[in-house]
N, C-alpha and C positions, 0 to 999 in steps of 0.2 A: 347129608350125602347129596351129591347134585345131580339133579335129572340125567347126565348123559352116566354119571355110572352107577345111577340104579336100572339102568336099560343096558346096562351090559358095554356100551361101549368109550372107546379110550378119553381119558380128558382131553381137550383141543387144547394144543399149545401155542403160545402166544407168543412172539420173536420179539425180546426187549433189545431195542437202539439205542445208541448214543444220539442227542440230539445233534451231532457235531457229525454224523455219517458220513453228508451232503456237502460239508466242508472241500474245498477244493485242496487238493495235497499239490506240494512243489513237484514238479513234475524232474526225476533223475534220471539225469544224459550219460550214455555209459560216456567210457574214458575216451573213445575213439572217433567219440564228437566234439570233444574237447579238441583234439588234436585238432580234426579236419576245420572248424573254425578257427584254428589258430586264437581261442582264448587262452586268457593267461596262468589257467592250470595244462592245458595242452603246450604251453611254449616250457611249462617246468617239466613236460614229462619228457618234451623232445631233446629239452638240455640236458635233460638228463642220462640221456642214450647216447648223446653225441660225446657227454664229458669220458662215459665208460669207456666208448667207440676208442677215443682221443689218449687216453691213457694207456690202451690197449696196446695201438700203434705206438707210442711213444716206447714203450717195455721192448716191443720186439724191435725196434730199430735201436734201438740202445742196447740191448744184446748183440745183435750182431755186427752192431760197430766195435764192440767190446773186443766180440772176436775176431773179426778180419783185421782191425785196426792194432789188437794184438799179436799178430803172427810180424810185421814188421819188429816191432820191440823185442819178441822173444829171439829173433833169430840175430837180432842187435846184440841181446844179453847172453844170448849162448852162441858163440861166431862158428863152432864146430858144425853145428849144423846143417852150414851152408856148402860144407864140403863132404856131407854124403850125399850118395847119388842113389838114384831109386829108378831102376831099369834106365839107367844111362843119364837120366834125367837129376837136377840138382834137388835137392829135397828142396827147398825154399818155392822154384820152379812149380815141382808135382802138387805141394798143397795147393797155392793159387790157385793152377790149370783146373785139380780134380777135387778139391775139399769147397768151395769159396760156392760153386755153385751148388752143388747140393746143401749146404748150408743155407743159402736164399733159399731151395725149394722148401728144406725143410719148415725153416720161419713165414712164411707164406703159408705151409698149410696148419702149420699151428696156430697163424695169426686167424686164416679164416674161419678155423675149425671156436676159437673161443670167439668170434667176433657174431660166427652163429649161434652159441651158445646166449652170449649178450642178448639178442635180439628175441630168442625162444623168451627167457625171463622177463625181457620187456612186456612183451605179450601177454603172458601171461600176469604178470603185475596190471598192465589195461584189460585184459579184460576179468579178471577179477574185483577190480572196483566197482 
């Protein structure tokens, strides 16, 4: 039995090290020093927001050339439709005037609404690393 616990009190405990403690560790840069020095895992993560960014826009203006660009052709392929009139006006006329813009508004906020979406995940993907 050893002296401190024949006197009642607790053994001293002794903290075992690695000789390697004092070793100096690589020191990890979140992802948003990456970027801000523009190295070359920051240029992959920017390209890689711009390439989403890029596809993003290219979807929604490809839709709605789809559809404005199709209201010419259909009213080509159905010629009756050019001779109804919609409160005086020629239907070919009214969609232009009153569909063409709301249409850009709508694509506008769906472009912004997923382009913010993009950027939230960006974020969060940086600072998760």
């Amino acid at each position: 039995m050893s002296e401190s616990a024949r006197r009642g009190e607790a053994p001293r405990r002794v903290a075992v090290t690695s000789p390697r403690m004092g070793a100096a560790r690589r020191p990890r840069y979140p992802a948003t020093r990456e970027i801000d020095e523009q190295t070359r895992l920051g240029e992959v993560y920017m390209a890689s927001l711009l390439r989403t960014q890029f596809r993003l826009a290219l979807f929604v203006c490809t839709v709605l050339a789809c559809v404005i660009g199709g209201l010419p052709v259909l009213f080509l392929l159905i010629p009756d439709l050019g001779q109804v009139h919609l409160l005086g006006v020629p239907l070919p006329w009214a969609v232009l005037a009153g569909l063409i813009y709301p249409a850009f508004v709508v694509g506008a906020w769906l472009y912004v609404r997923q382009a913010e979406r993009n950027e939230r995940h960006f974020a969060e993907l940086v600072e998760r690393r």
